[in-house]
C-alpha angles and dihedrals in degrees: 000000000000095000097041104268127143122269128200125239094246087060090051097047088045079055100042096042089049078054095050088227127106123267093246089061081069088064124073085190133339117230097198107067082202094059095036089057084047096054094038086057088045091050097045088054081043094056100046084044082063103039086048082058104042080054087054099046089053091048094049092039089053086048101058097035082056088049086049088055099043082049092057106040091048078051100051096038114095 
């Protein structure tokens, strides 16, 4: 990528999912109207992929700090 080769869309993907944006975030404009339709599919998966996890990470984060409570009140309780 650095010295101007081609990259394949799996890579960008690997890179814009580590960065938690769409691939097509990577892009200022796509030349190729074949290959822009293709990386606007992929980020709209991408998006519903993060918006799946941030669900998951709220859910898991409501569960423990429910599991912290119930710890301290059994704890507190006589």
């Amino acid at each position: 990528m650095e010295n101007g080769t081609d990259v394949s869309l799996d890579t960008l993907a690997s890179i814009s999912n580590a960065l938690l944006v769409p691939v097509s975030e990577l892009f200022e404009s796509i030349e190729e109207e074949a290959k822009e339709v293709e990386i606007m599919d992929m980020s709209k998966e991408q998006l519903i992929q993060l918006k799946y996890r941030k669900t998951i990470t709220v859910s898991i984060t409501l569960l423990v700090i429910a599991a912290i409570l119930l710890v301290v009140l059994l704890q507190s309780s006589p």
